[in-house]
Backbone as JSON, one array per atom type, in Angstrom:
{
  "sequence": "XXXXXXXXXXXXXXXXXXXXXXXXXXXXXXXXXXXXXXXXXXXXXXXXXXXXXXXXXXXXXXXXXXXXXXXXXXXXXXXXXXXXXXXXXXXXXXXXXXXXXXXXXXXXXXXXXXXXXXXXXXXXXXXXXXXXXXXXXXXXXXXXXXXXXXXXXXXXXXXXXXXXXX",
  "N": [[-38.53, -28.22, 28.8], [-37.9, -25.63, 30.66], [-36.29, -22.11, 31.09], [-36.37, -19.95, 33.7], [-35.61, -16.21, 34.67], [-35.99, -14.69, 37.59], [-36.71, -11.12, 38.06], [-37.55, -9.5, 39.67], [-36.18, -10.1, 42.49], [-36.62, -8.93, 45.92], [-39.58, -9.46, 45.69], [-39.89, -12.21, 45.0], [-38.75, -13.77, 46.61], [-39.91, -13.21, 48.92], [-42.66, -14.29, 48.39], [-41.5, -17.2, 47.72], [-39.84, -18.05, 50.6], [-42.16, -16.76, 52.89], [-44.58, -16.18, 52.05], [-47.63, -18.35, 50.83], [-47.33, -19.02, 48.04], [-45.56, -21.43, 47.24], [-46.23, -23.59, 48.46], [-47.76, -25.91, 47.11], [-45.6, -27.86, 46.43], [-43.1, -30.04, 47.38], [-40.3, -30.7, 48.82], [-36.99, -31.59, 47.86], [-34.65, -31.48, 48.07], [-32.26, -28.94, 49.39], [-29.68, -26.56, 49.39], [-27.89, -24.11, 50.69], [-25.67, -21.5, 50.89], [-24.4, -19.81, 53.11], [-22.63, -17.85, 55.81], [-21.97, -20.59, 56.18], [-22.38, -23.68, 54.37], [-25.2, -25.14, 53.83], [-27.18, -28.07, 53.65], [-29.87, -29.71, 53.06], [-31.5, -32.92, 52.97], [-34.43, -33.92, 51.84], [-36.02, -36.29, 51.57], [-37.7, -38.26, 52.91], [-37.83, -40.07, 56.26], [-38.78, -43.15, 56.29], [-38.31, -44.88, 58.38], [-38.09, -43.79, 60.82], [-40.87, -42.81, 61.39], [-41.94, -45.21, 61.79], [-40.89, -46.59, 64.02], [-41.97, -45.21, 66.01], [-45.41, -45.63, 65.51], [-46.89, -47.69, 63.99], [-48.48, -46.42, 62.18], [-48.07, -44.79, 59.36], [-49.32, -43.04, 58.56], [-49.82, -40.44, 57.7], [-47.45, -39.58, 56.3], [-47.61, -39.97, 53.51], [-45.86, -39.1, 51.29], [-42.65, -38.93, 48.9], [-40.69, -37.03, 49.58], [-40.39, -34.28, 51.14], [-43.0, -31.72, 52.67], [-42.97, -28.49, 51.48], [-43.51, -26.61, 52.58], [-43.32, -27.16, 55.81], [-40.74, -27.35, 55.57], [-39.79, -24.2, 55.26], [-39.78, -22.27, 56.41], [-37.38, -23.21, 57.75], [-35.52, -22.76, 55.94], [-35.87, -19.83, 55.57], [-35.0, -19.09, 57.9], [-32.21, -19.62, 57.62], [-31.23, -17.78, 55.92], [-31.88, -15.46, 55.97], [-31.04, -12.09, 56.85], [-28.27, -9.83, 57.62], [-26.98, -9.93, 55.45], [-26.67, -11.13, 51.72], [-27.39, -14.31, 50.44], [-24.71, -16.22, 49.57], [-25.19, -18.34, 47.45], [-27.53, -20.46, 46.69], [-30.05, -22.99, 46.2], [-32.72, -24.74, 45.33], [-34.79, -27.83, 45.07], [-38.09, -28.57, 43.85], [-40.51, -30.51, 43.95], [-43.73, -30.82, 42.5], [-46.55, -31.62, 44.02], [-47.61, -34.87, 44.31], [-50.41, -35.69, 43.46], [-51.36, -33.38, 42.68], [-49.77, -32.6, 40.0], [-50.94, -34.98, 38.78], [-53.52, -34.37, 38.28], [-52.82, -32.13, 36.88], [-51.89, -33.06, 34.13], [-54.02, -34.62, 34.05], [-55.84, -33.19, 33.5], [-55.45, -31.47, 31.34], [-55.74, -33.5, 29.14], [-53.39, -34.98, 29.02], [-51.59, -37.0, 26.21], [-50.14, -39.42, 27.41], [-50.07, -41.37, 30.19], [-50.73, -40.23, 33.86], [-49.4, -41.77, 35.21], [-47.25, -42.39, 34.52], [-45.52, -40.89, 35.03], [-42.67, -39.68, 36.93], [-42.42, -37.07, 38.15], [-42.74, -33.37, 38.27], [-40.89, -31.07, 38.4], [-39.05, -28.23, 40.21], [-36.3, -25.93, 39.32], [-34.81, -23.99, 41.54], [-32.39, -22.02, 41.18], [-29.93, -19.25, 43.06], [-27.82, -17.41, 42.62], [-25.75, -15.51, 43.84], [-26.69, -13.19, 42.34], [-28.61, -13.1, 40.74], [-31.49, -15.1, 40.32], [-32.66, -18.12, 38.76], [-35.21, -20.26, 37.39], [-35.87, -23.15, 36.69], [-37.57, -25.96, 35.01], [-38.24, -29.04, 34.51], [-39.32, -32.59, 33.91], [-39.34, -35.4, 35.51], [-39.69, -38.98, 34.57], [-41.23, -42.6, 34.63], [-40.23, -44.66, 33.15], [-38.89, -44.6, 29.89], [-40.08, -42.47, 27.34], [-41.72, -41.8, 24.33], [-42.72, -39.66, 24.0], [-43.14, -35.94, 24.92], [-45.02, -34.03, 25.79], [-45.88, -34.5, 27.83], [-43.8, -32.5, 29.67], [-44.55, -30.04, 28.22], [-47.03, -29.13, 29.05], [-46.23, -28.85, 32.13], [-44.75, -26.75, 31.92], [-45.87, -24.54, 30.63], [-48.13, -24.65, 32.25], [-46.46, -24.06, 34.78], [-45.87, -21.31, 33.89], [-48.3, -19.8, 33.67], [-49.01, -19.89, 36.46], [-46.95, -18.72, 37.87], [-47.6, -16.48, 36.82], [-49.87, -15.62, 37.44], [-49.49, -15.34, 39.93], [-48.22, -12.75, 40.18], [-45.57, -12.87, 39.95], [-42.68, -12.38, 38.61], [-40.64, -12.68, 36.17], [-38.38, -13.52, 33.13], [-38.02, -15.06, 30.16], [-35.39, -17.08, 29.91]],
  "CA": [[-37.81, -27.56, 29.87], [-37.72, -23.98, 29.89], [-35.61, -21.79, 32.11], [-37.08, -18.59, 33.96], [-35.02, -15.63, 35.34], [-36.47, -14.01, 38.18], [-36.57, -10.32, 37.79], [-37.91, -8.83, 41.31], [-35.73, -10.88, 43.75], [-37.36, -9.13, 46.91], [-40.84, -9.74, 45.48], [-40.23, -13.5, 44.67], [-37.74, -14.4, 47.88], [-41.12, -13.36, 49.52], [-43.29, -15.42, 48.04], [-40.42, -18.18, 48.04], [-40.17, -18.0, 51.85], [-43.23, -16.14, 53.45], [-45.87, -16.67, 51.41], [-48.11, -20.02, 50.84], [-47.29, -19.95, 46.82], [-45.09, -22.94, 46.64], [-47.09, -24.73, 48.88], [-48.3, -27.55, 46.72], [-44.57, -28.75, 46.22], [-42.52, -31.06, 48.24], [-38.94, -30.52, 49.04], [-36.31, -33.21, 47.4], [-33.03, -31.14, 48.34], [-31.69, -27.7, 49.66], [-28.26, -26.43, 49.56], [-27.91, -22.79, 51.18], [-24.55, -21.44, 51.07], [-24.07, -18.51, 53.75], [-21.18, -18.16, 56.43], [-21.5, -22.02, 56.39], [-23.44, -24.52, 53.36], [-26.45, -26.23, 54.68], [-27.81, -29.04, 52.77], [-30.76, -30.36, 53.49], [-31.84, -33.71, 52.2], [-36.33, -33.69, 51.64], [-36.47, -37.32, 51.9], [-39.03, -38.76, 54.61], [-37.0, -41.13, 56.83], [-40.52, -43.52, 56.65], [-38.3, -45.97, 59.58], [-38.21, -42.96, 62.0], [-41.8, -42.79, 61.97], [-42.48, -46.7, 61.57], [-41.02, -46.9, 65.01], [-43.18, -45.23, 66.82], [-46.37, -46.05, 65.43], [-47.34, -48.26, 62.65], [-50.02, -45.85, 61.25], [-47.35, -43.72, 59.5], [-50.55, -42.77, 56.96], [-49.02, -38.92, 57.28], [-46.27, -39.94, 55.28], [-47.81, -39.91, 52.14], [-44.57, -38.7, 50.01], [-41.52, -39.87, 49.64], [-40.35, -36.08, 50.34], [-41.17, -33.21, 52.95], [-44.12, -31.02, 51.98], [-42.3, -27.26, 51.58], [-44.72, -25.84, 53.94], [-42.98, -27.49, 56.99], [-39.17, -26.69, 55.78], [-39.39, -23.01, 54.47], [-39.24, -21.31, 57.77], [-36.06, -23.4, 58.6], [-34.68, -22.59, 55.22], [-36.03, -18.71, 55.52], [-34.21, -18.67, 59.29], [-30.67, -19.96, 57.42], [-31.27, -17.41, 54.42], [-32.49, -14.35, 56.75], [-30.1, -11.5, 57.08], [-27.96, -8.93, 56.5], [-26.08, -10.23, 54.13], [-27.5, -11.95, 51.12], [-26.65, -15.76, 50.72], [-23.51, -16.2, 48.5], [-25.71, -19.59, 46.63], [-28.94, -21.59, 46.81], [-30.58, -24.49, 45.06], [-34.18, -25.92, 45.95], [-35.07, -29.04, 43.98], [-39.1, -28.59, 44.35], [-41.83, -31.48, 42.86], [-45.42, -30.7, 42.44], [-47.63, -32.94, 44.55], [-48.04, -36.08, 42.89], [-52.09, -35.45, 43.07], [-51.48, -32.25, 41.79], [-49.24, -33.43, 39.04], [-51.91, -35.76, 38.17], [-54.68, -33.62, 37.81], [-52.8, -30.92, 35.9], [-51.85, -33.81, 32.92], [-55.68, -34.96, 33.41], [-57.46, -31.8, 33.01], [-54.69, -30.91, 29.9], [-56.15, -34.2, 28.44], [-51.74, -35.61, 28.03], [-51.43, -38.25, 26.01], [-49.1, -39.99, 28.45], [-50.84, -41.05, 31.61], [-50.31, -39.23, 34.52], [-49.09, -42.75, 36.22], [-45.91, -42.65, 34.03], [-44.91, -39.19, 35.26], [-42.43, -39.43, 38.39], [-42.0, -35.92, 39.24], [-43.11, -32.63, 37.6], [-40.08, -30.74, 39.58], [-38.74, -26.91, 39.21], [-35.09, -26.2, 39.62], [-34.78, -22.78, 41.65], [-31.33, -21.95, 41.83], [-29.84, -18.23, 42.7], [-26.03, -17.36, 41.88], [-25.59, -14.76, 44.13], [-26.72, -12.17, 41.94], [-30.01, -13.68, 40.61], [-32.54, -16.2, 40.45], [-33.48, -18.63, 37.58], [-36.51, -21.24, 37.73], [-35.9, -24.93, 35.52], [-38.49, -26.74, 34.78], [-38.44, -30.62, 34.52], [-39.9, -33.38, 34.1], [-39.1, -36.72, 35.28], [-40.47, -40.25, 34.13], [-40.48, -43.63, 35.27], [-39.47, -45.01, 31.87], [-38.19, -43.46, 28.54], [-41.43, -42.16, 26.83], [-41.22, -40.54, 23.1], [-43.68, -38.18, 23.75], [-42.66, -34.69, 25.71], [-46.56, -33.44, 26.16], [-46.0, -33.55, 29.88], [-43.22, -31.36, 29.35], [-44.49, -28.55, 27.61], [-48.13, -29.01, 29.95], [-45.41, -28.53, 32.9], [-43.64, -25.66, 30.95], [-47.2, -23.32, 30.37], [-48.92, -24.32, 34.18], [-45.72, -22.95, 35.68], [-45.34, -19.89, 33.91], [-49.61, -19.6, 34.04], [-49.24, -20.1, 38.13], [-46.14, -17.72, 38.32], [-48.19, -15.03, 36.21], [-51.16, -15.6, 38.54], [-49.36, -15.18, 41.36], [-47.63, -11.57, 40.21], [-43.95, -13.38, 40.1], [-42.23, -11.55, 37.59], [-39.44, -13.81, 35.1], [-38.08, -13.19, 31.95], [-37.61, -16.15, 29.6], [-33.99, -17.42, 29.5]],
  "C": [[-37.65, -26.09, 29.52], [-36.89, -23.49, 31.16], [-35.87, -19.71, 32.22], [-36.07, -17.3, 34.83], [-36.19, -14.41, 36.33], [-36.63, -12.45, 38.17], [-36.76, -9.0, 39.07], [-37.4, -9.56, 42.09], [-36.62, -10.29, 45.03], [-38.61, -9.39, 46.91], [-40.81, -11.08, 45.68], [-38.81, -14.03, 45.85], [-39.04, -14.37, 49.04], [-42.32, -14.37, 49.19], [-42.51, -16.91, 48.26], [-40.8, -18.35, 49.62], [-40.9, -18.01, 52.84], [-44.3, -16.51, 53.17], [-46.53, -17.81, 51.03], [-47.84, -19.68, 49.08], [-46.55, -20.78, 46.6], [-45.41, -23.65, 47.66], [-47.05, -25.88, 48.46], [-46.99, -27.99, 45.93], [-43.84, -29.46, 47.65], [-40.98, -30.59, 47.64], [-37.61, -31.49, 48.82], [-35.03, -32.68, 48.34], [-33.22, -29.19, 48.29], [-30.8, -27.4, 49.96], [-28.21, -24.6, 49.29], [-26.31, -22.31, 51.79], [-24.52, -19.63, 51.73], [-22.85, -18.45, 54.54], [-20.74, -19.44, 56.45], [-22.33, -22.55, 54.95], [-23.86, -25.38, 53.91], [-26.59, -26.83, 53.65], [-28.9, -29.67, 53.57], [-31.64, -31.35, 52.92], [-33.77, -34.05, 52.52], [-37.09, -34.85, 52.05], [-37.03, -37.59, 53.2], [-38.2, -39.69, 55.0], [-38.36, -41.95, 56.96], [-39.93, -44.84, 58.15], [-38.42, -45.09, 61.1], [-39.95, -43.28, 62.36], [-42.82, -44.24, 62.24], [-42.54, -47.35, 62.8], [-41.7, -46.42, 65.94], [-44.54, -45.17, 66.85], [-46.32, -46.43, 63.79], [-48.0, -47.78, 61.7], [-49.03, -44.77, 60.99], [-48.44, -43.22, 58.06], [-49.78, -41.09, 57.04], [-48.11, -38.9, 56.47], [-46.77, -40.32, 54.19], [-46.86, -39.88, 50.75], [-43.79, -39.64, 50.53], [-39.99, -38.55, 50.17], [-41.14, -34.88, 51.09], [-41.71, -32.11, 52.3], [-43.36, -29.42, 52.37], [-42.61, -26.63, 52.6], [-44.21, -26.06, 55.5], [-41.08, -27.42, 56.78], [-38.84, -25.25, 55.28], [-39.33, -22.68, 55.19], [-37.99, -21.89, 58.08], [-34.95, -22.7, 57.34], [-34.95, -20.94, 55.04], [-34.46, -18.17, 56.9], [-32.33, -19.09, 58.36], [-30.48, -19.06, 56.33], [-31.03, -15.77, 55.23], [-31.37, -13.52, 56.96], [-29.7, -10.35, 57.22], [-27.69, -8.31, 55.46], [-26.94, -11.2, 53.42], [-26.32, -13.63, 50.99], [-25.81, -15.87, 49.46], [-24.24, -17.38, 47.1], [-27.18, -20.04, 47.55], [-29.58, -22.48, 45.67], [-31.36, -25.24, 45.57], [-34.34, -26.93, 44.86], [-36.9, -29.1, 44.76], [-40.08, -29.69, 43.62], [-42.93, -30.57, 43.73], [-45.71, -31.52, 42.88], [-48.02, -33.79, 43.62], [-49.7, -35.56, 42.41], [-51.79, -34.35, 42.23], [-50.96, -32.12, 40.45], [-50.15, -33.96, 38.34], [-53.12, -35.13, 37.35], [-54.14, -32.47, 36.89], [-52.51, -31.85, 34.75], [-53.08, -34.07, 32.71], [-56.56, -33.27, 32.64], [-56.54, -31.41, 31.49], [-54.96, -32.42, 29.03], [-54.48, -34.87, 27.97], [-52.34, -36.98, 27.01], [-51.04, -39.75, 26.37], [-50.23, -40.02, 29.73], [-50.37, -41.05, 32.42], [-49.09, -40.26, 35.61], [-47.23, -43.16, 35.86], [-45.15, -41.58, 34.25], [-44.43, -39.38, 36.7], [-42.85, -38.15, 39.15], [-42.57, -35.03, 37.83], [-42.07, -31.13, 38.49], [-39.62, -29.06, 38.65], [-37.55, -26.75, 40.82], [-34.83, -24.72, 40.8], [-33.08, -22.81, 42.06], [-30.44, -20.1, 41.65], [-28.15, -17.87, 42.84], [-25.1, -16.32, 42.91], [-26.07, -12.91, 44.31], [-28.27, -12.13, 41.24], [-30.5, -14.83, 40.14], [-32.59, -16.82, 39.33], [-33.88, -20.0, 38.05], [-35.87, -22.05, 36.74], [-36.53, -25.36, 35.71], [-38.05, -28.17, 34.72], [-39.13, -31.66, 34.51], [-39.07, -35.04, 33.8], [-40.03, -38.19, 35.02], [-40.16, -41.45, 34.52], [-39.58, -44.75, 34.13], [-39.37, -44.49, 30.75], [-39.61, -43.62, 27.81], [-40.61, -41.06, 25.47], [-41.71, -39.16, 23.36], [-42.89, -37.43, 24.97], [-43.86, -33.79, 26.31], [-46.26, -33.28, 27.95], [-44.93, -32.5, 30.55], [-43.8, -30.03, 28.83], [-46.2, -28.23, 28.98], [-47.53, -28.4, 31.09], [-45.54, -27.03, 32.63], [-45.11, -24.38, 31.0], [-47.78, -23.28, 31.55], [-47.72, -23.47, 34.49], [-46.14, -21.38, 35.39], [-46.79, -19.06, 34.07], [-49.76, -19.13, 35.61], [-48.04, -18.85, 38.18], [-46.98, -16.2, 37.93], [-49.44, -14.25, 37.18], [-50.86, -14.47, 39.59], [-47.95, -13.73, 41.6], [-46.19, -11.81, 40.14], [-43.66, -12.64, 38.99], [-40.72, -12.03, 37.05], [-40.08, -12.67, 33.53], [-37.52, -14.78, 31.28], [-36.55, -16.11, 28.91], [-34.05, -18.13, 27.76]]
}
């Protein structure tokens, strides 16, 4: 687990928001504290879409692909004023998950890895990233931890984000 402090807030609230780099995560939970605190729970209701057709094959997850809640959570963020709190809970696409333990050769296979999740939460005043990794049962090894821990900060570097390691 490592923990990243943002360092350009309007650079990386853009990307956050606007931009397709957190794309390939899925949305567990959002809690946006402005004149009011939104929460917004990520989970797929899979009986909403069960009732009106059986073929709910779109529903792949078991939460909501970022890409289809960041404009609602940009429109509750958007302002004059900056938002007093926030706190995304983001996973990596399982596939994508998968393939970043395969191609890093883990030891651990990729099937024992719930979540590969990053914490973003900003204070008011600024930003810091958490890393995580959850499992479906207690494993000695930490390899998909630190694999986690180097893609992020690889993909943030990529993608011009600019952190300082807490």
């Amino acid at each position: 687990m490592i923990a990243l402090q943002i360092t350009s807030m309007k650079q990386f609230m853009n990307h956050l928001l606007v931009a397709d780099t957190f794309e390939p995560f899925l949305l567990e939970e959002a809690v946006i504290s402005t004149a009011n605190t939104f929460t917004i729970d990520g989970h797929i209701n899979q009986d909403f879409y069960a009732a009106a057709d059986d073929t709910a094959a779109e529903n792949l997850y078991e939460f909501r692909p970022w890409i289809e809640l960041k404009g609602l959570c940009f429109d509750l963020i958007k302002g004059r004023r900056t938002p007093l709190f926030f706190r995304f809970v983001l996973h990596l696409m399982p596939e994508k998950a998968s393939a970043l333990l395969e191609q890093a050769q883990c030891d651990i296979e990729p099937s024992q890895v719930k979540a590969l999740a990053l914490n973003i939460r900003y204070d008011g005043s600024k930003a810091v990233l958490t890393t995580g990794t959850a499992y479906h049962t207690f494993l000695l090894s930490r390899e998909p931890d630190a694999i986690w821990d180097r893609a992020l900060r690889k993909y943030l570097d990529g993608k011009g984000i600019l952190y300082e390691e807490l």
